[in-house]
Structures are given as C-alpha cells and as structure tokens.
C-alpha positions as CSV (number, residue, x, y, z in Angstrom):
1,X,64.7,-6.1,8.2
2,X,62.1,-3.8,10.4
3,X,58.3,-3.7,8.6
4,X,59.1,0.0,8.4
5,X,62.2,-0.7,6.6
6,X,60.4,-2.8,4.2
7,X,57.8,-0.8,3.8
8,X,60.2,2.6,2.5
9,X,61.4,0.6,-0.3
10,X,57.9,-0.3,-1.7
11,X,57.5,2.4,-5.0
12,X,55.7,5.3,-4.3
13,X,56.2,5.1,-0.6
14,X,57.5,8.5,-0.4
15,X,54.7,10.5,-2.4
16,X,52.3,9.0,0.2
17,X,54.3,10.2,3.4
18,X,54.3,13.6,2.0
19,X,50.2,13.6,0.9
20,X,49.6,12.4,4.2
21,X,51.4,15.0,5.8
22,X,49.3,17.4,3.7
23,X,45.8,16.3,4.5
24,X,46.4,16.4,7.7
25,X,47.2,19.9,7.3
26,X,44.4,21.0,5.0
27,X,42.3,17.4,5.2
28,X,38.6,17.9,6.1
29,X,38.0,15.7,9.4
30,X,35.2,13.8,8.7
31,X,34.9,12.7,12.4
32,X,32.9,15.9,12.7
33,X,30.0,14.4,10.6
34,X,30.0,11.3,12.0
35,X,26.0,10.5,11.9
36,X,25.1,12.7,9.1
37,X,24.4,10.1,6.6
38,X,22.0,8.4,9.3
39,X,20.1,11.3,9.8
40,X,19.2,11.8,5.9
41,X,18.4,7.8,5.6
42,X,16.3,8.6,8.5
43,X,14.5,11.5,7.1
44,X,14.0,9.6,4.0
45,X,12.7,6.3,5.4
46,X,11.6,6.8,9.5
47,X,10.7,3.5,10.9
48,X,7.6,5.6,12.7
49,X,5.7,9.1,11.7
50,X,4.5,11.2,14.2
51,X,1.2,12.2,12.7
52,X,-1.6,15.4,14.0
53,X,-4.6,15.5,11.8
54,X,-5.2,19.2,10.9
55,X,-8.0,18.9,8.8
56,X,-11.4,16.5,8.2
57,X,-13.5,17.1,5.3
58,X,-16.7,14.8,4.7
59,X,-16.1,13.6,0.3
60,X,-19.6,10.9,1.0
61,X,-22.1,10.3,3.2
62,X,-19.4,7.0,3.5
63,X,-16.1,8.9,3.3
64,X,-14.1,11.2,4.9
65,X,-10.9,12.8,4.1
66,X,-7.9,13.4,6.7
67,X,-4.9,15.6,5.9
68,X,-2.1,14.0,8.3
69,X,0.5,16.9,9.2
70,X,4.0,16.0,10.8
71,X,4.5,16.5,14.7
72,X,8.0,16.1,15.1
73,X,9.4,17.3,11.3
74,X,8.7,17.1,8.0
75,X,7.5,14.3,5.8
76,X,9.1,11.8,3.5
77,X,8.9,11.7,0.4
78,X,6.8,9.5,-1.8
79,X,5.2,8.3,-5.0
80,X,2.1,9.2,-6.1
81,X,0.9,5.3,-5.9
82,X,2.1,4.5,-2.4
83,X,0.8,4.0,0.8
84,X,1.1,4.7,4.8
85,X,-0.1,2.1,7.3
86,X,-1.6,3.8,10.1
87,X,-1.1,2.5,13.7
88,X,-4.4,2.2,15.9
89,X,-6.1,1.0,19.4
90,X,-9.6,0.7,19.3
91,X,-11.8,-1.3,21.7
92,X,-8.4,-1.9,23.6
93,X,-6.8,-3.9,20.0
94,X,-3.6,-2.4,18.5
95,X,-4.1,-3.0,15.2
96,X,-3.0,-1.3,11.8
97,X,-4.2,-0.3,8.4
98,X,-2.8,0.9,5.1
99,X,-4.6,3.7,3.3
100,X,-3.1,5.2,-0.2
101,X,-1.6,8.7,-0.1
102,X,-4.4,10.6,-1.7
103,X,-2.3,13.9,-2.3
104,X,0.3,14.5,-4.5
105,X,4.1,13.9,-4.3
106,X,4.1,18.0,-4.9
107,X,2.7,18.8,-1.6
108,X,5.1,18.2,1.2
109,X,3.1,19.8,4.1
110,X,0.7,17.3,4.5
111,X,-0.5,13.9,3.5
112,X,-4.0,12.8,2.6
113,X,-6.2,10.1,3.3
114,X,-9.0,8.8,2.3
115,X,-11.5,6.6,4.6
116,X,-14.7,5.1,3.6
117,X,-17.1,3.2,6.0
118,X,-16.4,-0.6,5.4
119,X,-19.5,-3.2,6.7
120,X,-18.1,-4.6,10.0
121,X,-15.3,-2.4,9.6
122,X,-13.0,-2.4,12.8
123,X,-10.8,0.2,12.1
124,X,-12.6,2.1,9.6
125,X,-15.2,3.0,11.7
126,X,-13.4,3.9,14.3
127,X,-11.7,6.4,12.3
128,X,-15.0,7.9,10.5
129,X,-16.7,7.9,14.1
130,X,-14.1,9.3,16.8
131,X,-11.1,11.1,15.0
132,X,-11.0,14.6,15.7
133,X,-8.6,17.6,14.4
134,X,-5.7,17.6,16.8
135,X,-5.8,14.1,17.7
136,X,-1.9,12.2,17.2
137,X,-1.3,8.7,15.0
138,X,1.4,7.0,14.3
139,X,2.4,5.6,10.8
140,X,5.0,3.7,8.6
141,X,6.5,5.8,6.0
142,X,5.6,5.6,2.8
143,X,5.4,2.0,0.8
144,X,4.3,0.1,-1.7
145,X,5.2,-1.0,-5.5
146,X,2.3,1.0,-6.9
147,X,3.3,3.8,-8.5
148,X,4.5,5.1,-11.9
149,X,7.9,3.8,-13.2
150,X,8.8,5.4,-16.4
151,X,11.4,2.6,-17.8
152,X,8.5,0.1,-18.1
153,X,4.9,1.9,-18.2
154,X,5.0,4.2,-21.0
155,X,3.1,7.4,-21.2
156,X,-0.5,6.1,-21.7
157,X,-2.1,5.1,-18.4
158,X,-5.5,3.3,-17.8
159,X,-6.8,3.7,-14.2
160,X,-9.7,1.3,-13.3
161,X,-10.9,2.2,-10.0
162,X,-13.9,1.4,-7.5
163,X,-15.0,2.8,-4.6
164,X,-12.3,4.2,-2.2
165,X,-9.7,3.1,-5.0
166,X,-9.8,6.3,-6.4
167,X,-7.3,7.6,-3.8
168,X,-4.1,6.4,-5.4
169,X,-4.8,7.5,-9.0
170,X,-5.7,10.9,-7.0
171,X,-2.5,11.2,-6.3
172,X,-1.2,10.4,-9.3
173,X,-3.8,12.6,-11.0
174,X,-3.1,15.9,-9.1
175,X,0.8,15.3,-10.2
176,X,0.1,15.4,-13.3
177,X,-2.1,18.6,-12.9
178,X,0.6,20.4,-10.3
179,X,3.6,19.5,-12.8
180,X,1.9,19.9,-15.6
181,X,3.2,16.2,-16.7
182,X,3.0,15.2,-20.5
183,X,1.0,12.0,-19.6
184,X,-2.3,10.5,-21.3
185,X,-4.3,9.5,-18.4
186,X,-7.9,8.3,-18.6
187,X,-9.9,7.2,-15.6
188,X,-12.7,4.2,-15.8
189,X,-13.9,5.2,-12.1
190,X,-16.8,2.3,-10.8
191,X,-19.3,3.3,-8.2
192,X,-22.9,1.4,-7.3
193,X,-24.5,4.5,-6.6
194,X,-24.1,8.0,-8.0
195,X,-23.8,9.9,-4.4
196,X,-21.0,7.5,-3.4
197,X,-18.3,8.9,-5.7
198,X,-15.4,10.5,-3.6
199,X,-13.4,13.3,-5.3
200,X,-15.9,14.0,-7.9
201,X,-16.0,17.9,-8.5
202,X,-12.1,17.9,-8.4
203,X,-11.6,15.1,-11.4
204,X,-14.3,16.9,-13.3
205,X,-12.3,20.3,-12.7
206,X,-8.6,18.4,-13.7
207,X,-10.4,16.8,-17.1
208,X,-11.3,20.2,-18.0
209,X,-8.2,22.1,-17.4
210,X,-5.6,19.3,-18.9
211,X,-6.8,17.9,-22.0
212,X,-4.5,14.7,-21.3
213,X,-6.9,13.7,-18.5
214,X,-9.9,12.2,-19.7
215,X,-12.4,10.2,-17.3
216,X,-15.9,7.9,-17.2
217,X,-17.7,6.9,-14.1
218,X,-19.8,3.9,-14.6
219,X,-22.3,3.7,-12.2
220,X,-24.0,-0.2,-11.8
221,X,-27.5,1.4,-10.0
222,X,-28.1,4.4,-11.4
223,X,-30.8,6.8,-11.4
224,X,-33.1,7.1,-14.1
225,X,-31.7,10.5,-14.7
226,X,-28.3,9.2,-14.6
227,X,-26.8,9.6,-18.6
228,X,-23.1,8.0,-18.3
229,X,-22.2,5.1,-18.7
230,X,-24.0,2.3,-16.9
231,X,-23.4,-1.2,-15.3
232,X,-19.6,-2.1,-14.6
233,X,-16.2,-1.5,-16.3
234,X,-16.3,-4.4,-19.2
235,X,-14.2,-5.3,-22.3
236,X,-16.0,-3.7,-24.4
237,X,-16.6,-0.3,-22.4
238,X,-12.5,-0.7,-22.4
239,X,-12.3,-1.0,-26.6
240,X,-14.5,1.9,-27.4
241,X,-13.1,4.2,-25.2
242,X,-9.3,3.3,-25.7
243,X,-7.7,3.3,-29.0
244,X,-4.9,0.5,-29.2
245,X,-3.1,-1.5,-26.6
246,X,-0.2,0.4,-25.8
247,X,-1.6,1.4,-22.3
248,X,-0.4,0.5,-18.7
249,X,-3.5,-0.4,-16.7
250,X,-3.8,-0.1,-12.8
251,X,-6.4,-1.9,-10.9
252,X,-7.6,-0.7,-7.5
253,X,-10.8,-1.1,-5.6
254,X,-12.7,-3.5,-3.8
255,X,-12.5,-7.4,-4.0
256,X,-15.4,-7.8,-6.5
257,X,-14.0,-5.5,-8.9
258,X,-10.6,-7.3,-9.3
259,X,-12.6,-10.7,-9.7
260,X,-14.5,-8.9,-12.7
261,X,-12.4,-6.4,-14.4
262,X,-8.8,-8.8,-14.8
263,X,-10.7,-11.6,-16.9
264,X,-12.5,-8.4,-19.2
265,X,-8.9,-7.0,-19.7
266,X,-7.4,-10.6,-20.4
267,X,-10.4,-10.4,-23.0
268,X,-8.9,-7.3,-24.5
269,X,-5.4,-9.8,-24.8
270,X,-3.5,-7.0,-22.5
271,X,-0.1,-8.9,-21.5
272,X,0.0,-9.8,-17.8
273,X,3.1,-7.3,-17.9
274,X,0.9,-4.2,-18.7
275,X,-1.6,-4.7,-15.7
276,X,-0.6,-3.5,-12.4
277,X,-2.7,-4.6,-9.4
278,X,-3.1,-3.0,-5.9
279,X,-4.1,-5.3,-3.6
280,X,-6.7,-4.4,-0.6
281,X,-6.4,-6.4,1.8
282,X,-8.1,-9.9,2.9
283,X,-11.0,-10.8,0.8
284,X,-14.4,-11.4,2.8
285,X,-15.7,-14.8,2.3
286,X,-12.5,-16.5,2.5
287,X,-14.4,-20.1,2.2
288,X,-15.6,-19.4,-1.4
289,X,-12.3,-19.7,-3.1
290,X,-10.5,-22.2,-4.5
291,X,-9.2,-24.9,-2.6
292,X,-10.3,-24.4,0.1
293,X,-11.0,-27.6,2.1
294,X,-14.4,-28.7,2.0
295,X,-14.1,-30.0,5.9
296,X,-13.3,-26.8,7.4
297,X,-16.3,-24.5,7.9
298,X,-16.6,-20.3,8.2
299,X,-17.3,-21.2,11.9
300,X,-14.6,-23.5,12.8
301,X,-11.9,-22.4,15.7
302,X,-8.4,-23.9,16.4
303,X,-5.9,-23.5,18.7
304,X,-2.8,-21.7,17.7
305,X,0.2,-22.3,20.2
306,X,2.6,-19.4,19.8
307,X,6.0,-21.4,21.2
308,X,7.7,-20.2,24.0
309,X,4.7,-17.4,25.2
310,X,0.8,-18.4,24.8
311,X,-1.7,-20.3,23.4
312,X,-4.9,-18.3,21.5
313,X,-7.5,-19.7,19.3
314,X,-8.0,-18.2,16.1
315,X,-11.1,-18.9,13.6
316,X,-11.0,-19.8,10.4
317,X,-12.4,-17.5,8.4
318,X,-10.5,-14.5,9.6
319,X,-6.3,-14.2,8.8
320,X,-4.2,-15.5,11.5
321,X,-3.1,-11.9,12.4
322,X,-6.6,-10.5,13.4
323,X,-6.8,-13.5,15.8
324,X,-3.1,-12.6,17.0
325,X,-4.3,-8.8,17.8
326,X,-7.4,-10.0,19.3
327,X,-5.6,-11.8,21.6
328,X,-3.2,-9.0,22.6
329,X,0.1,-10.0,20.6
330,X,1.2,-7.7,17.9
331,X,3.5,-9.0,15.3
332,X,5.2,-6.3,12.6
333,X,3.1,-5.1,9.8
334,X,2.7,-2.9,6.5
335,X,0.6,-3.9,3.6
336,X,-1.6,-6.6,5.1
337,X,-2.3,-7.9,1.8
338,X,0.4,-10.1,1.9
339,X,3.0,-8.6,0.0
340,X,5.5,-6.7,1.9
341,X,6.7,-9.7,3.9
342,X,7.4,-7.4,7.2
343,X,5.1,-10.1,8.9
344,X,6.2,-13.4,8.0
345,X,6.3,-15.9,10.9
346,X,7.8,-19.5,10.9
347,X,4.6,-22.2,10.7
348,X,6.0,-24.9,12.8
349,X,3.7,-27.4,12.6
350,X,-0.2,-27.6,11.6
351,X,-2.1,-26.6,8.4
352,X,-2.9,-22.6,7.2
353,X,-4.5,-21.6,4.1
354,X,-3.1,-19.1,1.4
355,X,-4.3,-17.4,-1.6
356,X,-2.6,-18.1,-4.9
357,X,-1.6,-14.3,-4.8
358,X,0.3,-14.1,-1.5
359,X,3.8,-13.0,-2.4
360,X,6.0,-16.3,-0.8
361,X,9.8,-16.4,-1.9
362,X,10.4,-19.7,-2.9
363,X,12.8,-20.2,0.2
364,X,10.1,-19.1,2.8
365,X,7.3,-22.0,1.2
366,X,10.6,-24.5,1.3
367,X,11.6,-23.8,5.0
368,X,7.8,-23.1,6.1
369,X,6.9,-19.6,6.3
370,X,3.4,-17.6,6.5
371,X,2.2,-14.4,6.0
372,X,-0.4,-14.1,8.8
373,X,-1.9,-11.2,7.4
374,X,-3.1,-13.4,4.3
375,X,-2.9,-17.0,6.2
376,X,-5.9,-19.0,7.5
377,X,-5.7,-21.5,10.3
378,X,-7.8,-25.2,8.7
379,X,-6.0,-27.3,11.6
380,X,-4.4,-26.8,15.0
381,X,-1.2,-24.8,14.5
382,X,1.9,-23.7,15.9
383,X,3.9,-21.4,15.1
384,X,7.1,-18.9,16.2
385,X,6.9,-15.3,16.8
C-alpha cells in the first residue's frame, strides 16, 4: 500500500486536509517576517553601541560626567545597577573599560557616565583630558549582575559607596525619585575629602523631596568646619543609623573600601546572602595579597608565548590582559574584574596567579582556563588565543 494510502486511513486525516486548505486561504505567511525576531534581540542586546557624547559637565575637580547619546538608534534598555564597557585607543593601545550607568532606567535618550581621575590612570585620563562633545565611542550594551532583584532583596536597601562608586546607586536613586518607587533607601557615601564628592547637590535635593531616601557622607579628612560624620563607614556607624537587619547591602567603591567595610558588616552578623558586591576592577598592589609567591617580585617579566601567532612579555604585577594590549593583541572583554568570563583563554602550560574572587566554573579550573583580565603571569607561560 502507497504512503499516501496509509496515511488517509490514520484518524483525523481528513479534518487536517481541510484546515490546511483553509490557512492557506486566510493563513498569515510568516515568510514575510522572516528576521523580525532578530532585529528586536538586536535592539535589546547589540553586540556594539554607536555612541556621540552630547554633553560634559565637570561634578570635581577629579570628575567629569558624559551623557553618551545613540548615533545609529536608540538605546537598550537597562538596570539601574549595570554597566557599559567603553571601547578606546589611546597612545596607539585598544583597550576598554566599564563605567556604571549613572542615569536612570527612565531616561532612554541618553546614558551617563561618570569618570574620575585615577593615579596612573591609562584610560581615565585620557577620557578627563581629550574627550570633547561630538566625539564617537563605541560600547557593549548594558551588563552586569548589579542591580535590584525584587524576589531576593526586599524593600530596605543599604548603599555603601566610595568615591566614583556613587554612580550605580545614582541610578538606582533617581528611579526611585522618577517612579516614585516605594523603597527605603539610605546611602553611607565615603569620601577623603569634602570637595571630592560627585553628585552632591542632587542627593541632597532627592533626600529632601522623598522621605524614603535618607543619606550620610562620612568624610575620613575633614575640615574643621566639617559637622557629619567623620572617619570611615564602620559597624558601629552601620547600627546606629539602621534599625534591624532586614536590609540588602551593596558595596561599590575603590579597593580599600571593600577590604574595610565587608569585615565591619560581617561584624554586624549580615548573612553573606544580603551583601552584594560590585567589583572594580584589578586591585593595585597585586604582591600584597595572599598567596602570592614570595619568589616572584612587582618587577619581574616573563615571556608569554601566544601558540600559533607571537611571543610578548608581560610583568608580573599587571593582569595578563594589559600586557596582551600593550603588545597589540586584543582579546574580547566586558567587566574586567573577572566575572563575566567573555575573556577566558586556555592556560596551556606555565604558572598565573588569581584572586580568591575571580568567578572560575569549576570546569574551566579542571581543563585550565584564565581570566586574563584578573590573571598574573609568576612563570613563563603559554597560552591559546
């Protein structure tokens, strides 16, 4: 018997013929939107942002703020939390950076960053010293795990912030004021000095208008005039000026602060689960931590063989992938804090150092892969790009 004979006698056969013959009657041909669904996944999440800065206003002596607009479209969404990681050449490197989106999820015209002058700072200077309105950057979309999540965070939130930290909680500040959330927020913001605080006249202006918002800057040198609170963000400044312990905390700022504020909040007994932790990338000193090998020195240099292309040498002290752009070769890149995993390279043979808080599956430690943006050479290395 034919297939098509076969195929009659199955039940239902004939109902199908006839619905057939109706949608393709009064059926919508879908052929004609062949691509949509691409074109809203790349809306959403574009591997690359055309960016135009339209507007540079001085926050510091240290800082300036840059409102990024679109040159091609619009903008992605985002959470207030998240980050971009701007693509730059300066002194003939390609490098890139990630700087928090300082404005709110609300405003869809623009985004905001904030940069402030780091010591040595490659890019940062470069950025504070030669961007101009009209000039084009490129960026990543918007990423990054911190940001609100309503399922696990509650409605009591705790920023801790120091320097240029402040810019994610702005964002997450300003929607709150623009949506008129119903959030407790209160801000412990740290600053040495009193003229370095970025943002000031705006959080006083929010506290005021939205009783939810409350705030303390703690300066470490203050002036004698100076009558807030004084020295750093401790334990105890934490107890008197939160009730209970049903607050989320977020931690953002420079390296020193996260080395002081964690152990004063594991003082207050807050569960590891309730502290959320944005890291900025590669600390300074690399030497000084723990375990590193006592034989390898801030000044050493090895060879790194990059199989199959060219061999570069790379010093000790700075991550593997400053060495790599240095040396012309650009390998992908987001957080540069080793989180995101967008850079992880296959260590073939030789020795790297890692902090305890790089973010390594289990898989990548067992088959021998680096993060490069958080990865040290201590021996001759070789690895595969």
């Amino acid at each position: 018997m034919a297939r098509t004979e076969i195929m009659k006698k199955v039940a239902g056969y004939d109902e199908i013929i006839r619905d057939n013959i109706i949608l393709e009657k009064y059926g919508f041909d879908y052929n004609a939107r062949k691509g949509e669904v691409q074109k809203i996944i790349d809306s959403l999440h574009p591997q690359r942002l055309d960016l135009t800065v339209s507007e540079i206003t001085e926050q510091t002596a240290s800082a300036k703020s840059f409102k990024l607009v679109s040159s091609s479209g619009s903008l992605p969404p985002f959470q207030a939390g998240q980050y971009i990681n701007l693509f730059v050449e300066a002194g003939g490197i390609r490098t890139s950076r990630p700087y928090s989106i300082a404005s709110s999820p609300t405003q869809t015209g623009y985004y905001e960053i904030t940069v402030r002058r780091v010591e040595d700072g490659f890019v940062s200077n470069f950025l504070l010293d030669e961007l101009k309105t009209g000039d084009r950057l490129q960026a990543s979309s918007p990423s990054g795990n911190f940001h609100y999540n309503p399922l696990f965070h509650g409605d009591r939130l705790a920023f801790i912030a120091g320097g240029s930290g402040i810019t994610p909680f702005m964002s997450m500040i300003r929607e709150m004021a623009d949506r008129n959330l119903d959030r407790r927020m209160h801000l412990f913001y740290g600053s040495r000095l009193e003229e370095d605080v970025i943002y000031r006249q705006e959080i006083e202006r929010t506290a005021e208008a939205h009783k939810n918002f409350t705030w303390d800057l703690v300066v470490s040198e203050p002036d004698p005039s100076f009558s807030g609170c004084r020295g750093f963000i401790d334990a105890d400044l934490i107890g008197k000026k939160l009730e209970g312990k049903d607050w989320t905390y977020f931690v953002c700022g420079p390296e020193a602060m996260y080395q002081f504020c964690l152990p004063e909040l594991e003082k207050r007994s807050i569960p590891a689960r309730k502290i959320r932790v944005e890291v900025m990338g590669a600390p300074k000193n690399i030497v000084s931590y723990p375990g590193w090998p006592e034989n390898v020195k801030a000044g050493d240099v090895f060879p790194v063989a990059i199989k199959g292309k060219k061999s570069i040498r790379a010093a000790a002290s700075e991550p593997l992938m400053i060495s790599l752009e240095k040396a012309g070769v650009v390998i992908p890149a987001l957080c540069r804090s080793g989180e995101c995993s967008l850079c992880r390279t296959k260590l073939l043979s030789g020795k790297v150092y890692q902090l305890s808080g790089v973010k390594l599956r289990k898989s990548d430690r067992t088959f021998g892969y680096i993060h490069p943006c958080m990865a040290y050479p201590i021996s001759d290395i070789e690895i595969l790009l």
